[in-house]
Every structure is written in structure tokens, then in C-alpha cells.
PyMOL Python script that loads the backbone (N, CA, C, O; Angstrom):
from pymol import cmd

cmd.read_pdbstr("""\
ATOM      1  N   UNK A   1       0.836  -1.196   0.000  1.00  0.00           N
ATOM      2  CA  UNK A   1       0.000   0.000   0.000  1.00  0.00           C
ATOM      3  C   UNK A   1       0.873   1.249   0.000  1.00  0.00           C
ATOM      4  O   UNK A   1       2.021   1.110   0.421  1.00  0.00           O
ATOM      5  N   UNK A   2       0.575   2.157  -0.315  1.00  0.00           N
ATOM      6  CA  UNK A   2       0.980   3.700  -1.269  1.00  0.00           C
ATOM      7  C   UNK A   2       1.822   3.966   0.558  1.00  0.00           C
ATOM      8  O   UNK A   2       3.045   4.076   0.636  1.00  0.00           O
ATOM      9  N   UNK A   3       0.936   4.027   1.807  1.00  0.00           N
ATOM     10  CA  UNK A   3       1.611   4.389   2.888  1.00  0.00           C
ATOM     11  C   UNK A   3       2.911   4.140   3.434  1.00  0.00           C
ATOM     12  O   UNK A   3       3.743   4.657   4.179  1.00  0.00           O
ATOM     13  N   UNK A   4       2.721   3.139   2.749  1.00  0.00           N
ATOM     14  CA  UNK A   4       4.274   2.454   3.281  1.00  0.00           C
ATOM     15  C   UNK A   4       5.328   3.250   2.851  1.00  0.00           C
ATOM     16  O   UNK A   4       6.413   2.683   2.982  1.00  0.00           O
ATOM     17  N   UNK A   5       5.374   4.160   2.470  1.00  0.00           N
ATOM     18  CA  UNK A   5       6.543   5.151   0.936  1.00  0.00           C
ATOM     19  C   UNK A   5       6.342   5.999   1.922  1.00  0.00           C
ATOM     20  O   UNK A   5       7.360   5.924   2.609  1.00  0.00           O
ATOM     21  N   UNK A   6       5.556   6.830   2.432  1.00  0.00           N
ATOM     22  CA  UNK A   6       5.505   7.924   3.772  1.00  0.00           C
ATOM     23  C   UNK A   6       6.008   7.659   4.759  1.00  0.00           C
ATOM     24  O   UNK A   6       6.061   6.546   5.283  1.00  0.00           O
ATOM     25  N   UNK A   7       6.585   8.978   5.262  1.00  0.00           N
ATOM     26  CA  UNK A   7       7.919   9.220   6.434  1.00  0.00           C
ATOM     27  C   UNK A   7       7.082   8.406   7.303  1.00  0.00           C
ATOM     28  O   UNK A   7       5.870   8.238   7.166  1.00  0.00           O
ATOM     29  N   UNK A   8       7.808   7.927   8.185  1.00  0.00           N
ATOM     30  CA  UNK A   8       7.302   7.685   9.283  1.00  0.00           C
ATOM     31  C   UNK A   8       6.147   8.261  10.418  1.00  0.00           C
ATOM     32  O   UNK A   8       5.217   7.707  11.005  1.00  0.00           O
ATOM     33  N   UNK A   9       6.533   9.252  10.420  1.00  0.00           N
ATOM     34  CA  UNK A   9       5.640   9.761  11.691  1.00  0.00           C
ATOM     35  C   UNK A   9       4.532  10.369  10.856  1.00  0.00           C
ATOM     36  O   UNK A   9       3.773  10.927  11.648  1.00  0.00           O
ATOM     37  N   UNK A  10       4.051  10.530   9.489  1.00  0.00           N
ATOM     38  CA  UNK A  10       3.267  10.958   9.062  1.00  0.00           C
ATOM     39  C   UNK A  10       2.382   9.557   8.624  1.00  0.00           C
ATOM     40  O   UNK A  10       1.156   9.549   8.735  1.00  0.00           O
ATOM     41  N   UNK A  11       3.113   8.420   8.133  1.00  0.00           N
ATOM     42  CA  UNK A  11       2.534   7.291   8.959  1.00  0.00           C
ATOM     43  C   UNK A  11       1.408   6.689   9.044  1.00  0.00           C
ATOM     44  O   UNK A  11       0.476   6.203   8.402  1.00  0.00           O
ATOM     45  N   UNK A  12       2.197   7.078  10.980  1.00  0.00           N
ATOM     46  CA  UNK A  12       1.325   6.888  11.854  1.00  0.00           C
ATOM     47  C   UNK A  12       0.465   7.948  11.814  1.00  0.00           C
ATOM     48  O   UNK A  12      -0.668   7.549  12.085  1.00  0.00           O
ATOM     49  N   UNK A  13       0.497   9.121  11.596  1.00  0.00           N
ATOM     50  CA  UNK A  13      -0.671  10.008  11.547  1.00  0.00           C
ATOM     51  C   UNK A  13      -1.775   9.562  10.764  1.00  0.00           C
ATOM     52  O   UNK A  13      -2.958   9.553  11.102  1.00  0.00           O
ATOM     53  N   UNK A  14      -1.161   9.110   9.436  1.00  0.00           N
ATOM     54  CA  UNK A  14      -2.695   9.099   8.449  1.00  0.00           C
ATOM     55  C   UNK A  14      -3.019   7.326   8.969  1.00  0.00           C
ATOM     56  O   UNK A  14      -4.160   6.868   8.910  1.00  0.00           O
ATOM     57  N   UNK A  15      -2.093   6.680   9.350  1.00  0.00           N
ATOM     58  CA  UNK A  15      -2.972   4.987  10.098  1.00  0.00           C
ATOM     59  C   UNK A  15      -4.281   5.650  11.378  1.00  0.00           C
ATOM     60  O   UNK A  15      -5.482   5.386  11.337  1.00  0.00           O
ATOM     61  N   UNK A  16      -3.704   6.381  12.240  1.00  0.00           N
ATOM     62  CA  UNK A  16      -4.731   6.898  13.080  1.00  0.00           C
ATOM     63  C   UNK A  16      -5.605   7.659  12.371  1.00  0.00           C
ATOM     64  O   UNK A  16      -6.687   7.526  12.942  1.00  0.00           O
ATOM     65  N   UNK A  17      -5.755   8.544  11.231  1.00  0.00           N
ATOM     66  CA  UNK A  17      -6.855   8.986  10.743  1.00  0.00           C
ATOM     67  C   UNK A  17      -7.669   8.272   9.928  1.00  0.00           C
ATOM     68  O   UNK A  17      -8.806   8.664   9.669  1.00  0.00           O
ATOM     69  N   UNK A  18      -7.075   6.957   9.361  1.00  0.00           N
ATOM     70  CA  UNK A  18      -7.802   6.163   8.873  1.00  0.00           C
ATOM     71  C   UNK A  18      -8.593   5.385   9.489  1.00  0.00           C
ATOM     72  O   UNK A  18      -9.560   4.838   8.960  1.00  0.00           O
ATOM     73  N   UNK A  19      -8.143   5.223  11.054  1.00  0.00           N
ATOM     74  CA  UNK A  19      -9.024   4.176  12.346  1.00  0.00           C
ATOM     75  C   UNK A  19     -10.236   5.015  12.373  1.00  0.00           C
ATOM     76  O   UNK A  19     -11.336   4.472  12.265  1.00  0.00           O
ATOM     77  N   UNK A  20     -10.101   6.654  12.546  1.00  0.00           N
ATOM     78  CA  UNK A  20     -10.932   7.485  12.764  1.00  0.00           C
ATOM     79  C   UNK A  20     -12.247   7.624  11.518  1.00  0.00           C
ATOM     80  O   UNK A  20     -13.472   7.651  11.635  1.00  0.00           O
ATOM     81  N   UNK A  21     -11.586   7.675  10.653  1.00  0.00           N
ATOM     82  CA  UNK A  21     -12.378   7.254   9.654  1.00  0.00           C
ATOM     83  C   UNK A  21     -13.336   5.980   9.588  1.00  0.00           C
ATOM     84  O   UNK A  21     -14.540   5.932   9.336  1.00  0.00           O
ATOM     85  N   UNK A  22     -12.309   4.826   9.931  1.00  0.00           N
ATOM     86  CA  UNK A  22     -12.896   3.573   9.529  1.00  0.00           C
ATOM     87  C   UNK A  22     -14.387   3.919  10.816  1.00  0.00           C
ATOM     88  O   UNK A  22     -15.489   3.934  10.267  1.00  0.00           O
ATOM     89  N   UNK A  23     -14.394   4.115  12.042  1.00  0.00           N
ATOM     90  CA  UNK A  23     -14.717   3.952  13.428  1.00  0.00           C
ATOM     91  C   UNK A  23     -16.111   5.055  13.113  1.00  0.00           C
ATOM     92  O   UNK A  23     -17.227   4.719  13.507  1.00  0.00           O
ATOM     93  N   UNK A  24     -15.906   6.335  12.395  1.00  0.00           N
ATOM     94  CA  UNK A  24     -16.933   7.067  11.789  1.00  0.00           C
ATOM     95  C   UNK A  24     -17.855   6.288  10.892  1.00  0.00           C
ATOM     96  O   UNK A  24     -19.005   6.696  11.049  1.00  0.00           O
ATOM     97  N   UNK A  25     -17.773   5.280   9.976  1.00  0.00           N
ATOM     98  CA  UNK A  25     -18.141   4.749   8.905  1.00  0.00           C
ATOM     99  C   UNK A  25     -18.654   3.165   9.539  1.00  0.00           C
ATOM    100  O   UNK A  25     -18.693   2.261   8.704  1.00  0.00           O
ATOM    101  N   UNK A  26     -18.979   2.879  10.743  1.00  0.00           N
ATOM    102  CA  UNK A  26     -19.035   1.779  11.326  1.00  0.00           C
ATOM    103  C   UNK A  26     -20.363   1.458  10.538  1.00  0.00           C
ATOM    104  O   UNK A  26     -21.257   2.165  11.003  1.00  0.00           O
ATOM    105  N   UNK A  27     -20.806   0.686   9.558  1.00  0.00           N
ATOM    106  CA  UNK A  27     -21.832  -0.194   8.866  1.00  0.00           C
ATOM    107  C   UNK A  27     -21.873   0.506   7.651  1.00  0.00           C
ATOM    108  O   UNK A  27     -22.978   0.530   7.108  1.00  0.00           O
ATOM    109  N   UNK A  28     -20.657   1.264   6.909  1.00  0.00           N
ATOM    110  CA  UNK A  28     -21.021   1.953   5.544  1.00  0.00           C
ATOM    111  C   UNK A  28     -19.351   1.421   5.234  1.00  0.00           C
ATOM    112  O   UNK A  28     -18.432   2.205   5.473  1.00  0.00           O
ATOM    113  N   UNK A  29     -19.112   0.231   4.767  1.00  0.00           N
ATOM    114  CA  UNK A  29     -17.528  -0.514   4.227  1.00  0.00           C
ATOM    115  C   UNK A  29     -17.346   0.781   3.085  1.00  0.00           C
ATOM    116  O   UNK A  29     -16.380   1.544   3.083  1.00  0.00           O
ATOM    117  N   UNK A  30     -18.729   0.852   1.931  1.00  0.00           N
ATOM    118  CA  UNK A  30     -18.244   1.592   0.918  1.00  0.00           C
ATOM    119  C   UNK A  30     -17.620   3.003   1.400  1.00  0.00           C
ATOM    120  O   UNK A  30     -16.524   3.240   0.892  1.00  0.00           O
ATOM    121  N   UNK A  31     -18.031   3.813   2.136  1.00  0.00           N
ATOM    122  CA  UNK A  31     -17.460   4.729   2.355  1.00  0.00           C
ATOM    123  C   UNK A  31     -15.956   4.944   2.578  1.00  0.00           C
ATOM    124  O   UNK A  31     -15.315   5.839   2.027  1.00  0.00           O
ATOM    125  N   UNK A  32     -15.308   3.787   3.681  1.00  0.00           N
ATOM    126  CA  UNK A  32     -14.341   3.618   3.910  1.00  0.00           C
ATOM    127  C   UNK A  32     -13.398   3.454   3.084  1.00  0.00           C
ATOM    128  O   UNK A  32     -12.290   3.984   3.162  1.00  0.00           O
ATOM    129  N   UNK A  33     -13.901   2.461   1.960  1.00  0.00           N
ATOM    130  CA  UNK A  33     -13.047   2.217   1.362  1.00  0.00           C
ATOM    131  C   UNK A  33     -13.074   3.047   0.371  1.00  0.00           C
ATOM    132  O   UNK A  33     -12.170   2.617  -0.346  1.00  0.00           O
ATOM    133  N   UNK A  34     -13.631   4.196  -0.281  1.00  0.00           N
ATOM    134  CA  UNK A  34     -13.410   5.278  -0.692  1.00  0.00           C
ATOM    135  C   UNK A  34     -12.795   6.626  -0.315  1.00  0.00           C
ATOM    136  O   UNK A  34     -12.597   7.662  -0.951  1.00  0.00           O
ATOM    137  N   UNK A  35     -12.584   6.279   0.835  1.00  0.00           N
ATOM    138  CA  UNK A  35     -12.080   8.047   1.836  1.00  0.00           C
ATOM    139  C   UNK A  35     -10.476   6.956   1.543  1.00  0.00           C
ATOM    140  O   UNK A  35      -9.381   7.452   1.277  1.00  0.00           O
ATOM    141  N   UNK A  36     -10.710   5.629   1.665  1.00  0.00           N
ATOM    142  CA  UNK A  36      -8.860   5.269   1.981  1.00  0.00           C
ATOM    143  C   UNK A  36      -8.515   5.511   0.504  1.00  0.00           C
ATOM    144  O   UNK A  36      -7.455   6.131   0.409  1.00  0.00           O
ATOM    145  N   UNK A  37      -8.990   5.262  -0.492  1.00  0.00           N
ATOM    146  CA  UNK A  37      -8.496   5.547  -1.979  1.00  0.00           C
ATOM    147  C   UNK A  37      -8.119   6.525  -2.359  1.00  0.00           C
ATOM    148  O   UNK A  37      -7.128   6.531  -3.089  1.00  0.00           O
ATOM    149  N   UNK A  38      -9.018   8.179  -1.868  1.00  0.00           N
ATOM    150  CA  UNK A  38      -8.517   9.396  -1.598  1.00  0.00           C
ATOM    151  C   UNK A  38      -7.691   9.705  -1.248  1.00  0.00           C
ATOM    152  O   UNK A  38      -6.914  10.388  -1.915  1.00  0.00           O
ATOM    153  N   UNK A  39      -7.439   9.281   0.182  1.00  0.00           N
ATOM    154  CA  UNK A  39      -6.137   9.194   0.988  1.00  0.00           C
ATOM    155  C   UNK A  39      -5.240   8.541  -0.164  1.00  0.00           C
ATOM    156  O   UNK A  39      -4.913   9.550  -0.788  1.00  0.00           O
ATOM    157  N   UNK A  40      -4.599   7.374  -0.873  1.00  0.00           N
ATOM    158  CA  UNK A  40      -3.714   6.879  -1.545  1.00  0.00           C
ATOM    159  C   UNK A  40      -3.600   8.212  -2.621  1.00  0.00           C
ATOM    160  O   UNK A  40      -2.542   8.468  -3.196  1.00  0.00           O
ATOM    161  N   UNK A  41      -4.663   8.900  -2.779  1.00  0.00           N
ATOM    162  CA  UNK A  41      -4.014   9.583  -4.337  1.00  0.00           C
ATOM    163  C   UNK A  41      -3.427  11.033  -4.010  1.00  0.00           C
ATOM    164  O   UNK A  41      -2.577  11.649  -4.653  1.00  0.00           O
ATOM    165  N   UNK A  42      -4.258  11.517  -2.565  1.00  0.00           N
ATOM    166  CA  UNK A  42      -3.573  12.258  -2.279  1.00  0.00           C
ATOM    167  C   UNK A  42      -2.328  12.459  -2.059  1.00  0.00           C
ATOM    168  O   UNK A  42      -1.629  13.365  -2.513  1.00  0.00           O
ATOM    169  N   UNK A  43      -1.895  11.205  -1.020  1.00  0.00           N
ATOM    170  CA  UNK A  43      -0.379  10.690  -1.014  1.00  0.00           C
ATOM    171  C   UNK A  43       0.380  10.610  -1.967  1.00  0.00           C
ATOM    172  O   UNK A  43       1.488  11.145  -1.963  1.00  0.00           O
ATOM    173  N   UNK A  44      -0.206   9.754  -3.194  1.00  0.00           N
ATOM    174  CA  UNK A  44       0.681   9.684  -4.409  1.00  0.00           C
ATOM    175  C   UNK A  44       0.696  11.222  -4.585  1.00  0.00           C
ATOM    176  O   UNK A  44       1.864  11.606  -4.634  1.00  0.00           O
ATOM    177  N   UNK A  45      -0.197  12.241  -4.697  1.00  0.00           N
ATOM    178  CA  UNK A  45       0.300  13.511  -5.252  1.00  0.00           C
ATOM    179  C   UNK A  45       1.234  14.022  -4.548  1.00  0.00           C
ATOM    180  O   UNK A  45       2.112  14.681  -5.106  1.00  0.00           O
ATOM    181  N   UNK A  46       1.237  13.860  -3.420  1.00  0.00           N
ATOM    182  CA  UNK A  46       2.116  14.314  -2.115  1.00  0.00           C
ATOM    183  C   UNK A  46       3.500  14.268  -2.364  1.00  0.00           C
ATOM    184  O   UNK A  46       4.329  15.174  -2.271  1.00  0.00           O
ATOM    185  N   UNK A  47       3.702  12.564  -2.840  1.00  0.00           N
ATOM    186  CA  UNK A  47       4.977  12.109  -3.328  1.00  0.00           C
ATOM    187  C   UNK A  47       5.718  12.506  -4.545  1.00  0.00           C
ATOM    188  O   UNK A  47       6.886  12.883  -4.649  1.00  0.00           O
ATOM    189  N   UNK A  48       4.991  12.376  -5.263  1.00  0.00           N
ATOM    190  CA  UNK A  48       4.929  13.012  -6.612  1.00  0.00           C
ATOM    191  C   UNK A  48       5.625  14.699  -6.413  1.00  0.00           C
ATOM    192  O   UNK A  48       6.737  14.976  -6.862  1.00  0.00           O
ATOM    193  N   UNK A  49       5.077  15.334  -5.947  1.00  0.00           N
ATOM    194  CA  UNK A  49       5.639  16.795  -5.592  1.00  0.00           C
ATOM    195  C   UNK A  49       6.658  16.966  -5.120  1.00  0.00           C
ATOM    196  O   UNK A  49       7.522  17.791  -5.417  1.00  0.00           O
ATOM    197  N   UNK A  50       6.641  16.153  -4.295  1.00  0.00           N
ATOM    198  CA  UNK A  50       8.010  16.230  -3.130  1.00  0.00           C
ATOM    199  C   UNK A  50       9.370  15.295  -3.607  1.00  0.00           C
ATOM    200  O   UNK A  50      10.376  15.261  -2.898  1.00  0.00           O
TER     201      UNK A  50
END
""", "prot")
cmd.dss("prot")
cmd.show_as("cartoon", "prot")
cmd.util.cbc("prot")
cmd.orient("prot")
């Protein structure tokens, strides 16, 4: 997964915002797994820039 390529401590930041996410979305999977796909492309742009 795309996270694994992110510094460390940023990470763990977006693993804890993804719990937060997942924990918001408790009986809607689709959602989740659309906010985490976001998250990957954002990252890739992230990387991409940097």
C-alpha cells in the first residue's frame, strides 16, 4: 500500500486517521473504502511533488 513510501511519523498520523475514519463509517464498508483511496491519491500527489 501507497503508505508504506511515507515518512514515518506521518505514517502513523494518516494509520490513526484512517481508524478514525474507519470507526466514523461503522456499517457503511463503501465509504471507507473510498475516503482510503482518496487518501492513496492524495499521497501519491504528495509524493509526486516532493
Amino acid at each position: 500500500m501507497l503508505i508504506d513510501s511515507v515518512k514515518p511519523d506521518a505514517k502513523t498520523a494518516m494509520e490513526n486517521k484512517l481508524q478514525q475514519v474507519e470507526a466514523l463509517a461503522l456499517g457503511e464498508p463503501y465509504v471507507t473504502r473510498r475516503r482510503a483511496a482518496v487518501t492513496d491519491v492524495l499521497y501519491s500527489a504528495c509524493q509526486t511533488l516532493s
